[in-house]
ZAMARGU-4260 file (C-alpha; in steps of 0.2 Angstrom, whole numbers, plus 5000, padded with zeros to 4 digits):
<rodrens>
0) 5144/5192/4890 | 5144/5195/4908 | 5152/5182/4919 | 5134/5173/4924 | 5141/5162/4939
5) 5150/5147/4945 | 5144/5130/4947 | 5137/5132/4965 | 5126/5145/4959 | 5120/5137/4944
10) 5119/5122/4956 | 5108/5135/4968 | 5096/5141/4958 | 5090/5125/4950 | 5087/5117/4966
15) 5079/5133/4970 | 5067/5132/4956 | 5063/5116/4960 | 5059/5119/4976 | 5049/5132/4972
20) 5053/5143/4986 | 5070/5149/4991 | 5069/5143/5011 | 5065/5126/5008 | 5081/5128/4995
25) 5092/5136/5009 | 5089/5123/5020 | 5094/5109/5009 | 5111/5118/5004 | 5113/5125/5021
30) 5110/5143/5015 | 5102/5157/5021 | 5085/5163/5009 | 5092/5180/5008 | 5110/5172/5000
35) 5100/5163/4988 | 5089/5178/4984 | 5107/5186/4979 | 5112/5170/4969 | 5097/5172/4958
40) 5098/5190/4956 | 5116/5190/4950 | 5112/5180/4939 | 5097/5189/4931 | 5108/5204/4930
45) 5124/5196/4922 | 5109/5188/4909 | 5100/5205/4907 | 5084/5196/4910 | 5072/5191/4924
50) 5074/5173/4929 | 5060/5170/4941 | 5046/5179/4948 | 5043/5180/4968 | 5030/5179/4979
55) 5032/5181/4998 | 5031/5162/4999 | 5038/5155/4983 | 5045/5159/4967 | 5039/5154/4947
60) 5051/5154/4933 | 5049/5164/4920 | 5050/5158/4901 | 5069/5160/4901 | 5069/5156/4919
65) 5062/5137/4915 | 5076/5140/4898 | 5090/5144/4909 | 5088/5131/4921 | 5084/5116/4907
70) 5103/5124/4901 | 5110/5121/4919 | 5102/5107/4921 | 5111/5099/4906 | 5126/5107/4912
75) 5128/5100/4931 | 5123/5082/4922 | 5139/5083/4912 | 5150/5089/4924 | 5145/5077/4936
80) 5146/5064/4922 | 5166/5070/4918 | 5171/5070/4935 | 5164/5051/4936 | 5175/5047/4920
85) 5191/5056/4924 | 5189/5048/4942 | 5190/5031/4934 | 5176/5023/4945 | 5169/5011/4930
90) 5172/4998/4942 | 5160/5005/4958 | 5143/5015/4951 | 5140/5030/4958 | 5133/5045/4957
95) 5112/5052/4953 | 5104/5042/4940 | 5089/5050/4933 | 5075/5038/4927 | 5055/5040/4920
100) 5045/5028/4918 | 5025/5028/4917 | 5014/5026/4933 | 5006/5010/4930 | 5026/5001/4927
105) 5034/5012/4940 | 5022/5011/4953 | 5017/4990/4951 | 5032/4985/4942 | 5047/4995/4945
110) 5044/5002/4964 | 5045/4985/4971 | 5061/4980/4962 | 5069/4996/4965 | 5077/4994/4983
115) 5085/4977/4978 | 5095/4989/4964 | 5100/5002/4980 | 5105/4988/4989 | 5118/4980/4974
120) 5123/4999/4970 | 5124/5009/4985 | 5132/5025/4978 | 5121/5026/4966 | 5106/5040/4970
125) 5089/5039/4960 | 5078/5051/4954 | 5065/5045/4947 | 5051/5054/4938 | 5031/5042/4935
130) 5023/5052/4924 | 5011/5047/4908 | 5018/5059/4896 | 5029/5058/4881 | 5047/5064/4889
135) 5062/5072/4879 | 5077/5064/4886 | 5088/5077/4883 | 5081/5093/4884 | 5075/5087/4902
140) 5093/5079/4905 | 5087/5060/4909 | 5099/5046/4909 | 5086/5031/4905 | 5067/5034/4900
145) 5057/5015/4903 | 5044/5015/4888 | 5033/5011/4874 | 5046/5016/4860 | 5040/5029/4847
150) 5046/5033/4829 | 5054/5048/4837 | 5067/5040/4846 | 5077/5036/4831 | 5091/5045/4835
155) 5090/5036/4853 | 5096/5018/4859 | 5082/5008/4863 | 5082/4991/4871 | 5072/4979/4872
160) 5065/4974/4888 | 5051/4964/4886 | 5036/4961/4875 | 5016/4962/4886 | 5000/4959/4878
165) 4984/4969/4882 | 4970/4961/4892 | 4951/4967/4894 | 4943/4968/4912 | 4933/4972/4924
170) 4929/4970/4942 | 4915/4957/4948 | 4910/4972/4955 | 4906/4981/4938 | 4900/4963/4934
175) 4887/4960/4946 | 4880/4976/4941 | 4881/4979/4923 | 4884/4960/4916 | 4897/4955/4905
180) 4896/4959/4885 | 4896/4946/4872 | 4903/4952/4858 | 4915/4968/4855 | 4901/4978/4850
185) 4890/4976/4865 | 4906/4984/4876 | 4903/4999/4863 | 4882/5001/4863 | 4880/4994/4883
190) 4895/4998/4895 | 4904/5010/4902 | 4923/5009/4900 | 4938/5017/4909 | 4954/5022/4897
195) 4969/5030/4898 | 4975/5049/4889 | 4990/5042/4884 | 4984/5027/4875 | 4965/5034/4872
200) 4969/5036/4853 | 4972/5016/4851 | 4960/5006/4846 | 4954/4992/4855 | 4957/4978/4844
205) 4950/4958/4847 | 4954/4943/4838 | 4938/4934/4833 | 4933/4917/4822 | 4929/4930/4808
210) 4947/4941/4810 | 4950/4956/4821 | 4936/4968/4827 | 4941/4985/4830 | 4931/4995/4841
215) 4933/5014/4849 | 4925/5013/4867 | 4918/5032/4873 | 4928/5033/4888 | 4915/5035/4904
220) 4931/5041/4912 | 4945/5046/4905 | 4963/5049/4917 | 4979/5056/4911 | 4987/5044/4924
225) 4988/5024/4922 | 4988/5019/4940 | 4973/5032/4943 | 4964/5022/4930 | 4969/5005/4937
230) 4963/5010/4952 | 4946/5013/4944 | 4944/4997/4936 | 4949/4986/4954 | 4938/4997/4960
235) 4924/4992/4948 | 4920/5007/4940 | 4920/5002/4920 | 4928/4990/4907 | 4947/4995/4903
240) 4960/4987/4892 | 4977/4985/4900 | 4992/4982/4899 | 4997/4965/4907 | 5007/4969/4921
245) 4995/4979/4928 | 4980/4969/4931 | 4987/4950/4929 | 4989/4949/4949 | 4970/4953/4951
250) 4965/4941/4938 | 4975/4928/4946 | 4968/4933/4965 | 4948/4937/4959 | 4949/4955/4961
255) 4947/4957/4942 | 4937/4944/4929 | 4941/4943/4911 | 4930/4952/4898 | 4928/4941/4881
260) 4942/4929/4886 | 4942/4919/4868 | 4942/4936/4860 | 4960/4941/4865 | 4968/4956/4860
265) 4980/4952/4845 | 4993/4969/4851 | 5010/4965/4856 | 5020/4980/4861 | 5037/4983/4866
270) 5042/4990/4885 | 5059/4997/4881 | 5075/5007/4890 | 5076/5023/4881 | 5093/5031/4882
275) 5107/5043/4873 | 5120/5032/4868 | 5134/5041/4875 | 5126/5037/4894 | 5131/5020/4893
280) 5148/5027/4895 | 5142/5031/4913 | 5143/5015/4927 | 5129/5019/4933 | 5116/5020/4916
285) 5126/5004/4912 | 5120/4994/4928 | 5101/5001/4929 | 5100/4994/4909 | 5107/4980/4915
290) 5096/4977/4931 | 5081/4981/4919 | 5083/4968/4906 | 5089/4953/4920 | 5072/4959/4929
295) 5059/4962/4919 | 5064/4951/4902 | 5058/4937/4910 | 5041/4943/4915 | 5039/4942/4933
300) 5023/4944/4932 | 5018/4928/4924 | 5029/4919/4934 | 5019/4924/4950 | 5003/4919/4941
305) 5008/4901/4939 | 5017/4900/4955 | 4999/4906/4962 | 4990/4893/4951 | 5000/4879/4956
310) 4999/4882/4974 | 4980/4881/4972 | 4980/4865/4965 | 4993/4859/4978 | 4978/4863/4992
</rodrens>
């Protein structure tokens, strides 16, 4: 095979893919467009294939284009990482760290705690990625995924961060207008529910004096996006059942009233760290799972609902 580049090209044209255009690219690395036109085009002829297709303002991969670049992706990751170990820096993290979690933790949950990790860790640079999707951690070269684990992460490390439970509600908005339900059932027959793509095939479950009801809501909306849905709900559009961390702190401040409060949800899940086990190997993976598991074990959450509840009572 053909020589297909060194590492600054590979490095080029990923960051030009991501960018989608080869100007916003060149600025970054301090290029010109044309240079980085040439880039991409030596490498399509050292591969014998077209890598990307191009547009007078921005370029598309083509199916080995998005092939090539997962490849390089992987590749610049583990360079990076050798370099980090030969350099011997296990005692000072450093380096790009490369996180997903879904919207409703990252955005209420993980955002907030995020600067007081930059501020321990300096060298460290984070990407992170909020999307409510199933990820695959390696093919899309991600150091640490913050999840719900799954059957298919077997061949994964997976640890435990903390265990939430799933709460019904709705804002007095929604109430004012549409009353609250009774019984399981009536949320079914009389009310219109928001839920979430990524969790729509659960069941809502509730515990009752006669066992566990089971019921499947129709969704009157139904986002691919937790925050987007949590949004809805504060915003009094339906009935949702959440996880905890998203809608405690409106319960506790009345933007959001419980829905059949002695019929609780009996599901406990698992919020885990997600990660390859060789990462660990890496300062930087090693601290974030750390910072994770001393921040959120402990469910802050909860903490600021009783702080909240006993300043009331101390007015």
């Amino acid at each position: 095979m053909s020589h297909i580049g060194e590492l600054a090209e590979l490095r080029a044209f990923v960051r030009s893919v991501e960018l989608g255009n080869f100007s916003a690219a060149a600025r970054e690395l301090k290029l010109t467009p044309s240079t980085l036109s040439k880039v991409v085009t030596r490498l399509e002829q050292a591969l014998g294939v077209a890598l990307v297709k191009r547009t007078t303002r921005q370029i598309a991969t083509t199916p080995e284009g998005e092939l090539f670049a997962a490849r390089c992706r992987r590749i610049l990751a583990e360079m990076e990482d050798a370099e980090v170990e030969v350099s011997r820096s296990r005692e000072r993290p450093r380096g790009r760290l490369r996180i997903h979690a879904g919207p409703g933790f990252g955005m209420l949950q993980f955002l907030p705690a995020l600067p007081r990790f930059l501020e321990r860790h300096p060298e460290v640079q984070v990407d992170v990625m909020l999307e409510d999707r199933q990820v695959d951690i390696a093919r899309e070269n991600l150091d640490i995924s913050i999840t719900v684990p799954r059957p298919d992460h077997g061949h994964l490390v997976v640890r435990k961060l903390f265990e939430f439970e799933r709460l019904t509600v709705a804002a007095p908005s929604y109430v004012k207008r549409h009353g609250l339900p009774r019984t399981p059932e009536e949320i079914v027959a009389q009310h219109r529910c928001v839920r979430v793509a990524s969790s729509a095939a659960m069941p809502w479950q509730f515990t009752t004096p006669t066992g566990v009801r089971t019921i499947e809501p129709q969704p009157y909306v139904l986002a691919n996006n937790a925050a987007f849905a949590t949004r809805l709900v504060f915003d009094g559009v339906g009935i949702s059942q959440m996880m905890e961390f998203q809608v405690i702190e409106g319960l506790r401040d009345g933007r959001l009233v419980p829905v059949l409060p002695r019929y609780p949800c009996p599901i406990r899940q698992v919020m885990g760290a997600v990660y390859a086990h060789e990462r660990t190997r890496l300062p930087r993976v090693k601290v974030m799972l750390d910072f994770l598991e001393e921040t959120f074990s402990p469910l802050p959450w909860r903490r600021a609902v009783r702080a909240g509840r006993s300043a009331t009572r101390a007015r």
